[in-house]
C-alpha positions in Angstrom: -84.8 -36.6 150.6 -82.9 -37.8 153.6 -79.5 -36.0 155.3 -77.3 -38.7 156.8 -74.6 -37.2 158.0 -75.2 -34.5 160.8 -74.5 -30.9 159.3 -71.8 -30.0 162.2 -69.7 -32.8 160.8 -70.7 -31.7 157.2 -69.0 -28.2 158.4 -66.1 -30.0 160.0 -65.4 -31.9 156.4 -65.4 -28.6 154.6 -62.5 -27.5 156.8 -60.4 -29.9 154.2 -61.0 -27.3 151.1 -58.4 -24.9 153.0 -55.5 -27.6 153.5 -53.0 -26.6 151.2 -52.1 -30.0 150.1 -52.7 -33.4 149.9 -51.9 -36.9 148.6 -55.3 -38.2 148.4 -59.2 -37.1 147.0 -61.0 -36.0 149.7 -64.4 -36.8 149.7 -66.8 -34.2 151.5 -68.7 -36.3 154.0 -72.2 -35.7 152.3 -74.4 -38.4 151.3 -78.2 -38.6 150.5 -80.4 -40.8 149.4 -82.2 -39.3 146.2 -79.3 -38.5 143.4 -79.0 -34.8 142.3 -81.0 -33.7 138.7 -80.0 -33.4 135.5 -77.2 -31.2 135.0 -78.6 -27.8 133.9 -77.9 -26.6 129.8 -76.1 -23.0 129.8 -73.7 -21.0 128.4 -69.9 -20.1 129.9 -69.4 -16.4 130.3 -66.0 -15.8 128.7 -62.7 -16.1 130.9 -62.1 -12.7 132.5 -58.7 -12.7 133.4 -55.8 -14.4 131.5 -54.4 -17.6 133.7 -58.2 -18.0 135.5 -59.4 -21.8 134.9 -62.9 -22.8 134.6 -64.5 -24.6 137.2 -67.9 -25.9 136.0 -71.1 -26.0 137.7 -72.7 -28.7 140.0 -75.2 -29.7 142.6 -74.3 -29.5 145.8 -76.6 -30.5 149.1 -77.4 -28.8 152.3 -80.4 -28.9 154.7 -83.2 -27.8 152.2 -81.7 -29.9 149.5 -79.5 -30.0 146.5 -78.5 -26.4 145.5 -76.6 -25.1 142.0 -73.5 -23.7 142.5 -72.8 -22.0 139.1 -70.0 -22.6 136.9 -67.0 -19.8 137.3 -64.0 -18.7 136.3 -61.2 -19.2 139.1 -57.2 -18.2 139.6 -55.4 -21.5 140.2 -54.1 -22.2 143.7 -50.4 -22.2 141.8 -49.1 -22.8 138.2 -49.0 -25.5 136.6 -52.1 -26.8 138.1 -55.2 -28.5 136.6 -58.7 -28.6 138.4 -60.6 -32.4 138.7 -64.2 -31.7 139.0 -66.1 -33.0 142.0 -68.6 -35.3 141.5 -71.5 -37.7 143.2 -71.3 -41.1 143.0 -73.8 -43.8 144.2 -72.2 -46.6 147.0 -74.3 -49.0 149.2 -77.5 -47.3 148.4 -76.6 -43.8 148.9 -75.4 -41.2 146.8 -71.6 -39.5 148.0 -70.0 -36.4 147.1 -66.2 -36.7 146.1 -64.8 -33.1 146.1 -62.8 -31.8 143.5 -59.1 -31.0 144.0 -56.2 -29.6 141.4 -53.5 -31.0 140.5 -51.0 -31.6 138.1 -53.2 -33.9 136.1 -56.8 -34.3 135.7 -57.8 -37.1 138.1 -61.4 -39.1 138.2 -65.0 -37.0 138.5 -67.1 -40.1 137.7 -67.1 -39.7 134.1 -69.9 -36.6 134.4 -69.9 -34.8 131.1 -69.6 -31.1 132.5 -69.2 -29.2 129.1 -66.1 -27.0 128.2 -63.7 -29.2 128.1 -64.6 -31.7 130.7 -66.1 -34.3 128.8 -66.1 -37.0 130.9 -62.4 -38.0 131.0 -59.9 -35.5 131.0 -60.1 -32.0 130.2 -58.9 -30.7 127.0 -59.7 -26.8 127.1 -56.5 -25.9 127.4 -53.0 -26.7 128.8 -50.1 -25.0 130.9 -47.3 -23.9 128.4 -44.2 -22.6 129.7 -45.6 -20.5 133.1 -48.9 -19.3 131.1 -51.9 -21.1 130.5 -52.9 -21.6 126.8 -57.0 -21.8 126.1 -58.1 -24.4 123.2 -60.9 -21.6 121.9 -62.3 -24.4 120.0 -63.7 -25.6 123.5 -63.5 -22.4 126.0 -64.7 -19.2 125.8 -62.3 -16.7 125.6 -62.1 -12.9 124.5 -59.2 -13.7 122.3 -58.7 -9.4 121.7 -58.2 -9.5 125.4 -56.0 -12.7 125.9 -54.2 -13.9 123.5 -52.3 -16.9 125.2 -54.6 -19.1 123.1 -54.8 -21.9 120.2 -57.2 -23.9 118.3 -57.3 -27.9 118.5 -61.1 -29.4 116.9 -59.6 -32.7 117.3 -60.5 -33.0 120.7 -64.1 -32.3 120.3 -66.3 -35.3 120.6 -69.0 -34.9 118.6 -72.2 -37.9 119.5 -76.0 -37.1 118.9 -76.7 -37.4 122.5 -74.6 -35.8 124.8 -76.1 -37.0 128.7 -76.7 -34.6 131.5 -76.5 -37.2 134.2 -74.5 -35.5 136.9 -73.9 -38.3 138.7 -71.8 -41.9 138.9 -73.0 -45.3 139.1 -76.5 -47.1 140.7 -79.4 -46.7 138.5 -79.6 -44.9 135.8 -75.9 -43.9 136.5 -72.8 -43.0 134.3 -70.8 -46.2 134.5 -67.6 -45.1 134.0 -64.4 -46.4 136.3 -61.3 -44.9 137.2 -58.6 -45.1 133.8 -54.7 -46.0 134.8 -54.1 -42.9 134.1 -56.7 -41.0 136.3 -55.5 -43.8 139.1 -52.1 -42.3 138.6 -53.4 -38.8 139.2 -54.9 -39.6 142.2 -52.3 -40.4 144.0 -50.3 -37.4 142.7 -49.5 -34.0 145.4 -53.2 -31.9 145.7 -54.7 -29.1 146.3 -57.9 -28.3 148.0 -60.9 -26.4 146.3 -59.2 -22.9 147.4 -61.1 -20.3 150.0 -62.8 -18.2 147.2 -64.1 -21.8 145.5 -65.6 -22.1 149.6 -66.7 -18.7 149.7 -68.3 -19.0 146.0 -70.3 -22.3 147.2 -71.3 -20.5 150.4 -72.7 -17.9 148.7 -74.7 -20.4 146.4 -76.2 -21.8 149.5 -77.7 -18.6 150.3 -79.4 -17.6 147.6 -83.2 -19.1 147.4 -83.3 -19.7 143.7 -80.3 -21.9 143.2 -82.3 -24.6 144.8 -84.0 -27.3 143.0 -87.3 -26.8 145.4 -87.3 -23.4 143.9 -85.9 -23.7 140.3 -86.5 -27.6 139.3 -83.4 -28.1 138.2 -83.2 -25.1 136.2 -81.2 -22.6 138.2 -81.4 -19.1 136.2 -77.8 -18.1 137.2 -75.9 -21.2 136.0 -72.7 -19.3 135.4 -70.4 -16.4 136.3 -67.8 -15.1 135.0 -66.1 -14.7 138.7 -67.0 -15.1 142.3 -69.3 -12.5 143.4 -70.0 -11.2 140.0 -73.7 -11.2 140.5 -74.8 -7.4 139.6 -74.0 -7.8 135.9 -75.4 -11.5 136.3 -78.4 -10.2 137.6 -78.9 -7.3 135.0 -78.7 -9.8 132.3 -81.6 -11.4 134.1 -83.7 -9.0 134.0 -82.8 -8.0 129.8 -83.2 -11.3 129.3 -86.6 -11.4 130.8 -87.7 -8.7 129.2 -86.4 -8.8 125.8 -88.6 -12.5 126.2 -91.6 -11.2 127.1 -91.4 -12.9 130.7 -91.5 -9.0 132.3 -93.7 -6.4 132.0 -92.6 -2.7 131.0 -93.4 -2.0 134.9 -91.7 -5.0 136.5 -88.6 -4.3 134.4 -88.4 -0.5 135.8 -88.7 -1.7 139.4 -86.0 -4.7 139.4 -83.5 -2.2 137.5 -84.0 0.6 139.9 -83.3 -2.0 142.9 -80.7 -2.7 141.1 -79.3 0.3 140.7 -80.1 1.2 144.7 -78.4 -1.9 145.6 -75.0 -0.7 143.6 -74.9 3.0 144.5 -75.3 1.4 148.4 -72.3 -0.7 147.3 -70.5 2.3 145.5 -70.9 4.5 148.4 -69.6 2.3 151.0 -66.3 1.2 148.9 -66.2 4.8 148.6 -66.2 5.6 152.5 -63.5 2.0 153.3 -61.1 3.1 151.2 -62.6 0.7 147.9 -63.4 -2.3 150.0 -66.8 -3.7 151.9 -66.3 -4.4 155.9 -67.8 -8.3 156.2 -70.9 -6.6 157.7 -71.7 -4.7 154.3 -70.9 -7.6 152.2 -73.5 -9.6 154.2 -75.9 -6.6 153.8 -75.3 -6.7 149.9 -75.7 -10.8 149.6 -78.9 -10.7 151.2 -80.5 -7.7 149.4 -79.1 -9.3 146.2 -80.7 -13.1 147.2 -84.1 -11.1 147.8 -84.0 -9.4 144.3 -82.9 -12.6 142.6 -85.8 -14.2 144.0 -88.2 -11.2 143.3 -86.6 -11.7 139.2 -87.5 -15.2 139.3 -91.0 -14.8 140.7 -91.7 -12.1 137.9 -90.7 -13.8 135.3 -92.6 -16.6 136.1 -95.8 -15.0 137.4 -98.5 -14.8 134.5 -97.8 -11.4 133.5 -96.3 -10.3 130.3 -95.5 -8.2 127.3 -96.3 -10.3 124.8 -98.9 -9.3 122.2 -101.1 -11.8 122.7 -101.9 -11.1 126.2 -101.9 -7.4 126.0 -105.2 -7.2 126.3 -105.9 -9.4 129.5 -103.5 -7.9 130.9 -105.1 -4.6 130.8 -108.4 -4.9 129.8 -109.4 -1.7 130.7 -107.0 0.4 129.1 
């Protein structure tokens, strides 16, 4: 896998996703020559807040390779808005990333079938009614006892045998899909750059080992959140998951939940002594002690250890 593009000007391109506004896609200068995986299978978390949008997952590249960055739940730049998906497309041998943008229409994103509503063309989980966003439930996941701005449309729902996970555009093997009028027309309309919690949420995915495919193979174990930096309850539902499977031991279990639970009475204590917020020095202490026990949740639940019955006794055949 080959970078083209020097990272400095890589870093000079993000600077776009904080310009308030502009008339045209900007695509992030990154371009490779291997296309990105299969897009992973997962659930969405259910929409937190009322008027938050979903944003779904993709790969993204840096210098180690392509990297998840997990689907979340956002708060629109303004109202009235609708997010476009980026998306990688294949030109002149090389494979580009076109950044996503909102807008007041649903633009191009290579005809990638992201799930939740963003099916390709389009997006039809929900729709901006009168100031307040309305959530199709037949296609989002939303605590409707919580938020009730919602309504129910199963027309919209596509329903084909195969649904593809290619995750990206054109060149072999490729979604084919071209621009419709009407995405042509959005793309020319007034935008919005990804905003600076979208940034902060990919610069966080870069950091953390296990998003990347060298260490998950294109199955990233944190796919989605329900918000930015919402990674405490996503990594306690790692570890129940891993051991309600059998994947952890009884012993590896207690150890990731007590770091765990180190790692948010550290937190507690210093929102406690900042008046409720983390100084930028504390937050970077937190993200990396949280990237190290991601990684240590990965490696034992994919080590040969477990608690299923029938390797209880190789496991301790001494007891």
């Amino acid at each position: 896998m080959r970078r083209l593009i020097p990272m400095r000007t890589l870093f000079l391109a993000s600077l776009f996703f904080l310009v308030p506004a502009s008339r045209a896609q900007i695509s992030v200068g990154v371009s490779v020559r291997i296309g990105p995986p299969a897009l992973p299978v997962y659930e969405q978390p259910p929409c937190p807040v009322e008027g938050y949008l979903w944003t779904p997952g993709y790969w993204a590249y840096g210098d180690d390779g392509y990297y998840w960055v997990p689907g979340v739940w956002v708060a629109p730049p303004h109202q009235g808005v609708l997010w476009t998906p980026g998306y990688w497309g294949w030109n002149g041998g090389v494979y580009v990333f076109h950044a996503g943008y909102w807008g007041p229409h649903v633009g191009f994103y290579g005809g990638v079938n992201y799930g939740f509503g963003y099916g390709g063309v389009g997006f039809v989980g929900g729709e901006w009614r009168g100031g307040r966003f309305a959530y199709n439930t037949a296609v989002v996941n939303v605590n409707t006892t919580v938020i009730h701005n919602t309504y129910v449309n199963r027309t919209v729902i596509v329903n084909t045998r195969t649904v593809s996970r290619t995750s990206f555009n054109g060149g072999p093997g490729g979604i084919a899909a071209r621009p419709t009028p009407q995405e042509m027309s959005a793309s020319r309309e007034s935008h919005f750059q990804p905003t600076a919690t979208q940034a902060s949420h990919q610069h966080l995915a870069s950091t953390n080992r296990a998003n990347f495919v060298s260490e998950n193979h294109g199955r990233p174990a944190n796919a989605a959140m329900s918000r930015v930096n919402e990674r405490e309850a996503n990594q306690q539902a790692r570890i129940e998951n891993g051991a309600k499977s059998g994947q952890l031991t009884a012993h590896e279990t207690g150890k990731l939940e007590n770091r765990e639970a180190n790692i948010n009475r550290e937190v507690h204590n210093d929102r406690a002594a900042n008046g409720g917020k983390l100084t930028p020095q504390e937050r970077a202490q937190v993200n990396h002690q949280q990237n190290n026990a991601s990684k240590q949740i990965y490696d034992d639940k994919h080590n040969s250890r477990t608690d299923r019955p029938e390797h209880a006794q190789n496991e301790h055949p001494h007891r």
